[in-house]
C-alpha positions as CSV (number, residue, x, y, z in Angstrom):
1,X,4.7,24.6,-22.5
2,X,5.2,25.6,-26.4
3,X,1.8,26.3,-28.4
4,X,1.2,23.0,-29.3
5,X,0.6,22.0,-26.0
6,X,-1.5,24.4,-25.0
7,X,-4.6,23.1,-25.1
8,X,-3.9,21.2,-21.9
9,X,-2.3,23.3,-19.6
10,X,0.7,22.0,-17.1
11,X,-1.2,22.4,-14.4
12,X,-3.9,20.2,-15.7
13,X,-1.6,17.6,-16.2
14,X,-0.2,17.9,-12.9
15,X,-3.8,17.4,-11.4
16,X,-3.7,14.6,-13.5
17,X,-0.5,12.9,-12.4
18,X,-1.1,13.6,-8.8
19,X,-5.0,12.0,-9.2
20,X,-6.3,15.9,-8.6
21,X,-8.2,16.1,-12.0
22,X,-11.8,16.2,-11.7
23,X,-13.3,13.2,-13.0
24,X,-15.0,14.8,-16.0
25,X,-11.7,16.4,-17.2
26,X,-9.5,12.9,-16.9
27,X,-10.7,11.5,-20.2
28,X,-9.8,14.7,-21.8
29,X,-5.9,14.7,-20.6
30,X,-5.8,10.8,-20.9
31,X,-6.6,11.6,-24.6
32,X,-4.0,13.8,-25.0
33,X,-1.5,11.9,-23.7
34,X,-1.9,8.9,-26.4
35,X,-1.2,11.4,-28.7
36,X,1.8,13.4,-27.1
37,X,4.3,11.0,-25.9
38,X,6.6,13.3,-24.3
39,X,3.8,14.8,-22.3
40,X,2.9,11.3,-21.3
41,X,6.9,10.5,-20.1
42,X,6.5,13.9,-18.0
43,X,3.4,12.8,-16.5
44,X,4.7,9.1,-16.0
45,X,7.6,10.6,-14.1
46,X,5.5,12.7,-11.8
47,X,3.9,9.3,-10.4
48,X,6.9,7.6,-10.2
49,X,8.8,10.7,-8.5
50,X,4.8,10.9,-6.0
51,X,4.8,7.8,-5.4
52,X,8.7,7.9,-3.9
53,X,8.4,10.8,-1.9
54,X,5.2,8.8,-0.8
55,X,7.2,5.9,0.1
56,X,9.8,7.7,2.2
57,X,7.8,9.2,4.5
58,X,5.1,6.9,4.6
59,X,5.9,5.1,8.3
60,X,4.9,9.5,9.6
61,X,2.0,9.2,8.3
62,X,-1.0,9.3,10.5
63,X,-4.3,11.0,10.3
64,X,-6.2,13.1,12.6
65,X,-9.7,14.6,12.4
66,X,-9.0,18.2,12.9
67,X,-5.8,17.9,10.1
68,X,-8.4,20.5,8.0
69,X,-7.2,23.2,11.3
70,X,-3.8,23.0,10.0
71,X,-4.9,25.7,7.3
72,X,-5.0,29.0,8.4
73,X,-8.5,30.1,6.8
74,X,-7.6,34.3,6.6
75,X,-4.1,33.9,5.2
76,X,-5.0,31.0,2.8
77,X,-1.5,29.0,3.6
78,X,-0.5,26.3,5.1
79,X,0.1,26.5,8.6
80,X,2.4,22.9,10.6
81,X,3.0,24.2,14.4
82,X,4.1,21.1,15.3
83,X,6.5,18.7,14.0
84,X,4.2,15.6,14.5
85,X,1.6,17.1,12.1
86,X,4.6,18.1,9.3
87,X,5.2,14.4,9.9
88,X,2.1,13.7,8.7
89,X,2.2,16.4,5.8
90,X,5.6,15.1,4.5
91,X,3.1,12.1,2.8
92,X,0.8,15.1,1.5
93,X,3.1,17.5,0.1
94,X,4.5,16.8,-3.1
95,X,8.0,17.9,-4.8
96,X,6.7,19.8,-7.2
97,X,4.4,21.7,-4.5
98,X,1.0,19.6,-5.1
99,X,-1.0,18.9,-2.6
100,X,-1.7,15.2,-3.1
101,X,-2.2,12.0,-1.0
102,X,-4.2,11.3,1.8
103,X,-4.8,14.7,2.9
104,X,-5.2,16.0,-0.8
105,X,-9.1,16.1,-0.9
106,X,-10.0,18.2,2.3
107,X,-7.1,20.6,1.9
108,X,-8.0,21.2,-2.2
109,X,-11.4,21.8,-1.4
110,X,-9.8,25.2,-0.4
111,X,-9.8,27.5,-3.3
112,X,-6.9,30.0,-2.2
113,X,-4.3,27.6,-0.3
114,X,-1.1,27.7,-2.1
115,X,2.3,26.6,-0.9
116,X,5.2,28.8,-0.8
117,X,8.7,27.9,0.3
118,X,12.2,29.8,0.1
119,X,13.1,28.9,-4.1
120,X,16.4,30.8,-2.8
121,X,17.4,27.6,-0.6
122,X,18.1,25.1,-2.6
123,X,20.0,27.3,-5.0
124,X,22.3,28.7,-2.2
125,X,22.6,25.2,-1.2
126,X,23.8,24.1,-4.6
127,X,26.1,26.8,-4.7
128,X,27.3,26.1,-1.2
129,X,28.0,22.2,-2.5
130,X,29.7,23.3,-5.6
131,X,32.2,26.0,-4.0
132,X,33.2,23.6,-0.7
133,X,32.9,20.1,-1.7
134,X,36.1,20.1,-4.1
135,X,38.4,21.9,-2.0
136,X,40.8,19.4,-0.2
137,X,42.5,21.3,2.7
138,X,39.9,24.0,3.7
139,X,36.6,22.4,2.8
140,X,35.2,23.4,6.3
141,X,35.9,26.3,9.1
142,X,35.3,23.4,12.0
143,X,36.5,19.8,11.4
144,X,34.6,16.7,12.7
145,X,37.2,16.6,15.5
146,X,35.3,19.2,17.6
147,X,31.6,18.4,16.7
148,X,30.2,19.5,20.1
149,X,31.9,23.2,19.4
150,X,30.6,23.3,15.8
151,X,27.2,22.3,17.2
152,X,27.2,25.0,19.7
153,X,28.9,27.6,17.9
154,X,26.6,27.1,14.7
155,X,23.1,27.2,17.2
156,X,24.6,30.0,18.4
157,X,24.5,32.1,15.6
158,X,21.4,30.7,13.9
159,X,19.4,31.1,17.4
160,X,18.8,27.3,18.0
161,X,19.5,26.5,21.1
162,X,19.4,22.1,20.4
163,X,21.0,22.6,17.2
164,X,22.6,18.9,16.8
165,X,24.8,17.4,14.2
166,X,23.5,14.7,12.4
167,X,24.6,11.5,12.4
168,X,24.8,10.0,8.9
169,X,27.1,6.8,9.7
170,X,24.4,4.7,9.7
171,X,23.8,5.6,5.8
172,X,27.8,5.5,4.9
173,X,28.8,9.1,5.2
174,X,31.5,10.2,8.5
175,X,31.2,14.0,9.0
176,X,33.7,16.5,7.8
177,X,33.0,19.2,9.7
178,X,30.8,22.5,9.2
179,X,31.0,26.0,8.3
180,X,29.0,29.3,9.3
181,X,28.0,31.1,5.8
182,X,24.8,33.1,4.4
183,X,21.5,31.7,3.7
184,X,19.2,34.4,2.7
185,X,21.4,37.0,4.2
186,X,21.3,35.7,7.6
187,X,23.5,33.4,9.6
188,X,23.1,30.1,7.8
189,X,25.1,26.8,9.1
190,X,26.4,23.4,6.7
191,X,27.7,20.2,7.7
192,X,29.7,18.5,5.2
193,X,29.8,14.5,5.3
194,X,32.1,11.8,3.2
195,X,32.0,8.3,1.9
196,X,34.3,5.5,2.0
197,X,34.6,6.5,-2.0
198,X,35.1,10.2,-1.1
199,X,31.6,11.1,-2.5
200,X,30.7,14.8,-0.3
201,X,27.3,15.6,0.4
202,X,26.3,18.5,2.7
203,X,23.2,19.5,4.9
204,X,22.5,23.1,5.2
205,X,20.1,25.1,7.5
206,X,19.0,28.9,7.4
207,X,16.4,30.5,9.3
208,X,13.5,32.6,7.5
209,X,10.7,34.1,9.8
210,X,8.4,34.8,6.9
211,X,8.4,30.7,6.0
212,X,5.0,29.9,6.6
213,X,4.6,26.7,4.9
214,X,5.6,23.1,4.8
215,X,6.5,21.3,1.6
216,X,9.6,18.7,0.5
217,X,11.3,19.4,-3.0
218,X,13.7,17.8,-5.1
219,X,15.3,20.5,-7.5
220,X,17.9,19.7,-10.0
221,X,21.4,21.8,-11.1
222,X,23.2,19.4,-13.9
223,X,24.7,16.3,-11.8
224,X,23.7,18.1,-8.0
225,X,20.9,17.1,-6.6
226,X,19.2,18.8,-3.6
227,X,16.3,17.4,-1.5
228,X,14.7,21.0,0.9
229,X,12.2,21.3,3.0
230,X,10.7,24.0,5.2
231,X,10.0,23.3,9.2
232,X,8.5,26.6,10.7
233,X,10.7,29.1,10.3
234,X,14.1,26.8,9.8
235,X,14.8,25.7,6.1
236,X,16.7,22.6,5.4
237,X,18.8,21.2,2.4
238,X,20.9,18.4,1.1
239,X,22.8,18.1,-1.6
240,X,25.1,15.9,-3.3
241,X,26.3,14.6,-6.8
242,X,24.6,11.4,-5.5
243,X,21.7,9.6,-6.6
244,X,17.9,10.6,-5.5
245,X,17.5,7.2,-4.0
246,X,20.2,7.6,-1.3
247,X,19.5,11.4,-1.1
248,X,16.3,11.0,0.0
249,X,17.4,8.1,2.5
250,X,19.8,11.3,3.8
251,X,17.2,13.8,3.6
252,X,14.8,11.6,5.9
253,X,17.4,11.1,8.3
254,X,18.3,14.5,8.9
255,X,14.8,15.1,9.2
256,X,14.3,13.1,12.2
257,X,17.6,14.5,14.0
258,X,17.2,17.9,12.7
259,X,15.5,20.1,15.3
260,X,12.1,22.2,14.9
């Protein structure tokens, strides 16, 4: 933030936008907000963004009594070893890497957790989109033709066995095909899907062993959007020059057909 701003920190008003703040600090930031509209729109957006990502994964949410176990106490991270409880975290785990919702309170309360995820994905996703999705006669190495191969072939080489092809017909979007390519320097696989209007999105997955942590982020390259997330050691990615609305109606579907 530039100088004039600095007297309330963007973390602060963060804390604030994702109801964080500590109570005695609240009056402070809403003060500064009358007075610095743009700060206010930024903060406004936040909620709005929170409250989607809240809304889309709201029917996974369900809480248990030892959710507080999920944090690994010597390495101060975040640690989801089965999908049913990164169900649960999806409601938790803001965009912008927040803890907030209904698990936000017992999981603040511990001073060194922090969330980490690969910020290499959704850029080599991105790039991925932006070299494939425009070319017309070699978009992908395996067309939609010979799914079960490209399934196989692509689990294969990324070392998962159940590796399955998601089915996105339901949303609009017939697949194209896939393609083996890099992801972090290793083996990485992407399915390509089309509309009826010849909008391309595509899903891509790479495998990290030092992932650790859970979280679901929306980053942002001019018109291309990407939704990622993190599932153990598997990263995941869409992307598309689509609106957030349907991307995240994408990005929730591969979820659930996506393996762990």
């Amino acid at each position: 933030m530039n100088e004039t701003n600095s007297s309330v920190p963007e973390a602060d008003l963060h804390a604030y936008a994702d109801g964080q703040l500590p109570e005695n600090a609240r009056a402070r930031v809403e003060a500064w907000l009358q007075d610095n509209p743009e700060d206010a729109a930024k903060v406004t957006a936040w909620q709005a963004q929170n409250a989607a990502i809240r809304s889309t994964f709201a029917a996974y949410e369900k809480s248990k009594e030892n959710d507080i176990l999920l944090v690994d106490p010597e390495n101060g991270v975040s640690v989801w070893p089965r999908r049913s409880a990164i169900a649960a975290a999806a409601v938790a785990l803001f965009a912008l890497g927040v803890l907030a919702g209904h698990y936000g309170p017992p999981l603040v309360q511990q001073p060194e957790l922090q969330l980490a995820a690969s910020e290499t994905l959704p850029a080599e996703a991105q790039n991925a989109f932006l070299v494939y999705a425009g070319e017309v006669r070699h978009p992908v190495e395996v067309f939609a033709n010979e799914e079960a191969h490209l399934a196989t072939w692509l689990g294969k080489r990324l070392s998962i066995p159940n590796l399955k092809v998601p089915d996105l017909q339901p949303l609009g979007f017939r697949l194209v095909g896939g393609r083996l390519l890099p992801v972090d320097g290793k083996p990485g696989a992407m399915f390509m899907y089309e509309n009826q209007a010849g909008e391309r999105l595509t899903a891509l997955v790479g495998r990290n062993k030092a992932n650790r942590t859970t979280s679901f982020r929306f980053a942002s390259a001019g018109d291309v959007e990407t939704f990622y997330w993190i599932d153990g050691e598997l990263g995941y990615a869409v992307t598309g020059e689509i609106s957030r609305d349907m991307l995240r109606q994408v990005a929730e579907e591969c979820y659930k057909q996506f393996p762990s």
